[in-house]
ROTI-39912 format. One line per 2 residues: number of its first residue (from 1); their letters; for each residue y, x, z of N, C-alpha, C, O. Coordinates in nm, 2 decimals, m for minus. Example, Ala and Ser with C-alpha at 12.3 -4.5 7.8 and 13.67 -1.06 7.14 Angstrom:
# ROTI-39912
1> AS> m0.57 1.32 0.78 m0.45 1.23 0.78 m0.33 1.32 0.78 m0.33 1.42 0.85  m0.22 1.28 0.71 m0.11 1.37 0.71 0.00 1.29 0.79 0.11 1.34 0.80
# end
This chain:
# ROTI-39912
1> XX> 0.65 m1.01 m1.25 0.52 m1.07 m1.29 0.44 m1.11 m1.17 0.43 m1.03 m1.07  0.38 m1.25 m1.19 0.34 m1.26 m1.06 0.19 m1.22 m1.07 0.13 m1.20 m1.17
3> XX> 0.15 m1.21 m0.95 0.00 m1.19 m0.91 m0.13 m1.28 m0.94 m0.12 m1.38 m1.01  m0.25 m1.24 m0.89 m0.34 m1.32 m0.91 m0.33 m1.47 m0.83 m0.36 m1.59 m0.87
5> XX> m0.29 m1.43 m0.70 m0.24 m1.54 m0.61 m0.09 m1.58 m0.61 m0.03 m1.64 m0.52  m0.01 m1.55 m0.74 0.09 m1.59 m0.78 0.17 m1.57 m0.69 0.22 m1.68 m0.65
7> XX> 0.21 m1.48 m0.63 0.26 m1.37 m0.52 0.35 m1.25 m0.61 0.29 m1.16 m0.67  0.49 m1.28 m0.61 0.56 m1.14 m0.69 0.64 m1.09 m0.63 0.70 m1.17 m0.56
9> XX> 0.67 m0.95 m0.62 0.80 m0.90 m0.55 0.87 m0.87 m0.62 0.83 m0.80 m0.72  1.01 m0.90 m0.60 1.12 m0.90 m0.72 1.20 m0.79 m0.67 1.19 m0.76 m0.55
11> XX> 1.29 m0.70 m0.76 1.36 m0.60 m0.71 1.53 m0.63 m0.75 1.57 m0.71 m0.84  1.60 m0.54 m0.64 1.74 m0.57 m0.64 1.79 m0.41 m0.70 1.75 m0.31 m0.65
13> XX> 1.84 m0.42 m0.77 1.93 m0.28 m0.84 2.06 m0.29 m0.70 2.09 m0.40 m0.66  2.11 m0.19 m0.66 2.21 m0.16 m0.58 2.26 m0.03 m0.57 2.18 0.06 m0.55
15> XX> 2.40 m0.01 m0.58 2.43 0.16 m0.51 2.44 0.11 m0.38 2.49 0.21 m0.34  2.42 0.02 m0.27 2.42 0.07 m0.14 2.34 0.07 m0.11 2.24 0.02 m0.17
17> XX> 2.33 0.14 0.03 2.24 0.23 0.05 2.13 0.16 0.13 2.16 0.09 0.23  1.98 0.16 0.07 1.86 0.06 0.15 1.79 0.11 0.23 1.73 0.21 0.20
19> XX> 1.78 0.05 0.41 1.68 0.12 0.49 1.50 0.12 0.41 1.44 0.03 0.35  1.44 0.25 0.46 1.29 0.24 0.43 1.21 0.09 0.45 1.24 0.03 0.55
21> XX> 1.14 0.03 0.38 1.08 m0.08 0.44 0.93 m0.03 0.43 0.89 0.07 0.36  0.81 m0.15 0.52 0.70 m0.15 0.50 0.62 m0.22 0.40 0.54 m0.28 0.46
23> XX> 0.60 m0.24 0.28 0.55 m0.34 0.20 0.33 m0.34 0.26 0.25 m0.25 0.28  0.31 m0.45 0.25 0.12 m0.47 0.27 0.08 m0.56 0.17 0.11 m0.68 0.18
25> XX> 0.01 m0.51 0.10 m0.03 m0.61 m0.01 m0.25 m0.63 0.00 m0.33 m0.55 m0.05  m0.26 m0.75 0.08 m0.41 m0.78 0.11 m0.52 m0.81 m0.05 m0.53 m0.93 m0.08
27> XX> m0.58 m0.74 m0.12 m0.62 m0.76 m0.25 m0.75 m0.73 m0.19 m0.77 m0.72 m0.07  m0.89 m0.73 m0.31 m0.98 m0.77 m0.31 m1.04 m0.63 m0.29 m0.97 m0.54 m0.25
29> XX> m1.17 m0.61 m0.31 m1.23 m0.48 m0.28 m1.27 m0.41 m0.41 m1.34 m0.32 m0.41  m1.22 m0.45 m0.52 m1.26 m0.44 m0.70 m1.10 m0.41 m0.73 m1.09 m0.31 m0.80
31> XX> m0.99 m0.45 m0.70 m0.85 m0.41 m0.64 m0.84 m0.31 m0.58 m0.79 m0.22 m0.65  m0.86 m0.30 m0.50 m0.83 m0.16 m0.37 m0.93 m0.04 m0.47 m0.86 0.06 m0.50
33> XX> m1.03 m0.03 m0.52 m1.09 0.09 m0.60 m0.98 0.10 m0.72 m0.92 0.20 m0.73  m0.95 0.00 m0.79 m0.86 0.05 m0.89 m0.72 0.10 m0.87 m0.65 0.18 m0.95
35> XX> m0.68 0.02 m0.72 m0.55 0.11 m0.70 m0.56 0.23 m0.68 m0.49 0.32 m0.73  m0.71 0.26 m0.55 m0.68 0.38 m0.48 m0.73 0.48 m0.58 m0.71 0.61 m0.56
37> XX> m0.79 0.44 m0.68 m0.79 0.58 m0.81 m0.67 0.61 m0.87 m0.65 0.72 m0.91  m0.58 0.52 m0.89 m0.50 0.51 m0.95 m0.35 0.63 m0.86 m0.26 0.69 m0.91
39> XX> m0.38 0.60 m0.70 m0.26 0.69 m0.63 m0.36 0.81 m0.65 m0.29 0.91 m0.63  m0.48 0.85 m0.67 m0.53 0.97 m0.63 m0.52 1.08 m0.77 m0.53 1.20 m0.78
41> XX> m0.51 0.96 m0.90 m0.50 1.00 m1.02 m0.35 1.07 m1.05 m0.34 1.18 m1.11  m0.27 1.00 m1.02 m0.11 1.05 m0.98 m0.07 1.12 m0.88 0.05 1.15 m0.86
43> XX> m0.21 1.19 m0.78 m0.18 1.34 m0.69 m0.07 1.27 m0.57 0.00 1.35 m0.51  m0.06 1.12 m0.55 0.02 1.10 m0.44 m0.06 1.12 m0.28 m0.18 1.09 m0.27
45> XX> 0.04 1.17 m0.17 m0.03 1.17 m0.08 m0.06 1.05 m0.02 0.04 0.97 m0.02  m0.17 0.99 0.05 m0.18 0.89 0.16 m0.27 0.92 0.27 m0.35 1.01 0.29
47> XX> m0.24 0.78 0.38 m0.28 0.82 0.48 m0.35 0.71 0.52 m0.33 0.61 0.46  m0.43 0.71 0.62 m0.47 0.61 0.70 m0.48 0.54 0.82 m0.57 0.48 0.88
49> XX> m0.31 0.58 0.85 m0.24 0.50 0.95 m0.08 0.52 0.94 m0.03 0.63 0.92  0.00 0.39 0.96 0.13 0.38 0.96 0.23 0.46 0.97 0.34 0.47 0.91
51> XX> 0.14 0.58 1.11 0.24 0.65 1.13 0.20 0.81 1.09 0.23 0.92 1.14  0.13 0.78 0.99 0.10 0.86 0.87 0.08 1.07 0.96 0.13 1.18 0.95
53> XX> m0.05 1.00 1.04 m0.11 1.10 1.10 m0.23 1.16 1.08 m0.26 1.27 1.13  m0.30 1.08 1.00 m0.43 1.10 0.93 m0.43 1.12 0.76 m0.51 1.07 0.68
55> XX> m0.31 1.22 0.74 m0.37 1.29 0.57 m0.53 1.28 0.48 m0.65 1.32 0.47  m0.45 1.19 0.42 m0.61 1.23 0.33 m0.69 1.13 0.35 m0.77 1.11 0.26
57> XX> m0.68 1.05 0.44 m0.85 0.95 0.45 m0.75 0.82 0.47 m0.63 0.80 0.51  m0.87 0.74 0.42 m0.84 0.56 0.45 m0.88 0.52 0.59 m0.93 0.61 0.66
59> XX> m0.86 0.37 0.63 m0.90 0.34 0.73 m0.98 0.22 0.72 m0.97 0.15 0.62  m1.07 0.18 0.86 m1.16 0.08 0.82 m1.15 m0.02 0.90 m1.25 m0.07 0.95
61> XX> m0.98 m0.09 0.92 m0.98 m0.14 0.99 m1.02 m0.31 0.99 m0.97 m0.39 0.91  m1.11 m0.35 1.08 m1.16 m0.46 1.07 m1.22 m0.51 0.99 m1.19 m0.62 0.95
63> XX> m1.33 m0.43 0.95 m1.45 m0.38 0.84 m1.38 m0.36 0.70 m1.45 m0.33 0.60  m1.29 m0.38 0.70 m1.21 m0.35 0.54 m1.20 m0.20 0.48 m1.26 m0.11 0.52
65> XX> m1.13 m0.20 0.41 m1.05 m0.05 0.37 m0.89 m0.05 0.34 m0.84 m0.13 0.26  m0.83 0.03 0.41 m0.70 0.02 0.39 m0.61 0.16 0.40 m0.62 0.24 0.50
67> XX> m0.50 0.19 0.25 m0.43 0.29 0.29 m0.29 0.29 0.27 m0.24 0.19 0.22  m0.21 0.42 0.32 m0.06 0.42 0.33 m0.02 0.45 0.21 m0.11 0.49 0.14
69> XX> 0.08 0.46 0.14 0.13 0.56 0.05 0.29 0.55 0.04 0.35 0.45 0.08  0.32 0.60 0.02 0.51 0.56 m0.03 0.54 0.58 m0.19 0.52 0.67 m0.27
71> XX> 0.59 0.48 m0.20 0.66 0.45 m0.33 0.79 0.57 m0.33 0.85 0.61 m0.23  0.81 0.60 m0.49 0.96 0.70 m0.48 1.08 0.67 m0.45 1.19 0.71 m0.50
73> XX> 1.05 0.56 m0.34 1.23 0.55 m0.31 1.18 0.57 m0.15 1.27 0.57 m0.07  1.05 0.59 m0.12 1.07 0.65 0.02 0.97 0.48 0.10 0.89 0.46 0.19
75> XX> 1.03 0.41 0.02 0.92 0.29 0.11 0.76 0.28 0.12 0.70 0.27 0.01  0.69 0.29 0.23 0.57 0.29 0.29 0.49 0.16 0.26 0.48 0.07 0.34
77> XX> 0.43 0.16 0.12 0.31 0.07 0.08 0.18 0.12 0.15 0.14 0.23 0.19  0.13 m0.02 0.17 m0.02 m0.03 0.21 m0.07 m0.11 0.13 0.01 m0.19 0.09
79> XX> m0.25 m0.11 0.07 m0.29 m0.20 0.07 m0.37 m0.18 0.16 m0.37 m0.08 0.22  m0.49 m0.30 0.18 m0.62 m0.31 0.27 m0.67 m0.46 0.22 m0.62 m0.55 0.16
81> XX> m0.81 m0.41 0.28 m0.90 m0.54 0.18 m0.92 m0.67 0.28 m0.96 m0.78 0.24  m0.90 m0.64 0.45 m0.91 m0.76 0.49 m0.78 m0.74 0.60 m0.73 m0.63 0.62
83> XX> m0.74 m0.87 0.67 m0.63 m0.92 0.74 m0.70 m0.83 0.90 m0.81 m0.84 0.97  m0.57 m0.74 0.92 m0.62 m0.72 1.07 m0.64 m0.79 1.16 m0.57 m0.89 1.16
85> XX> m0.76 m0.75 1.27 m0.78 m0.85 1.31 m0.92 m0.95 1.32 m0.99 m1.00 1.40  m0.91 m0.94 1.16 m1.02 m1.09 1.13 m1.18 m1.04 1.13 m1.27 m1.13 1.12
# end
């Protein structure tokens, strides 16, 4: 199903074996509250940096908000509300 910016990520079923990936998905600031209640409501841990050193808190990078989490196959989602950087 695609997104609001008609942006979808499609999945592959496989028995071989997939390296971890990083997924980043840039959404709105009315987005980012509904997700991040939503990982906090399901007790997932996140962080607020990549290399997942800072437990517990978001980051603000480049006046935005943005956090880590991993999906159950082990891959490292982020969202954040603005493009680093900008």
């Amino acid at each position: 199903m695609p997104t609001e910016n008609d942006v979808s990520l499609d999945f592959l079923n496989t028995d071989e074996p997939i390296s971890a990936q990083h997924y980043a998905f840039l959404i709105s600031e009315r987005e980012f509250d509904a997700i991040f209640d939503r990982i906090r409501a399901g007790g997932l841990q996140y962080w607020a940096d990549p290399g997942l050193s800072r437990p517990g808190q978001i980051n603000n990078g480049s006046g935005g908000r943005g956090v880590y989490f991993r999906d159950p196959n082990g891959h490292l989602l982020e969202i954040l509300t603005r493009p680093y950087g900008s």
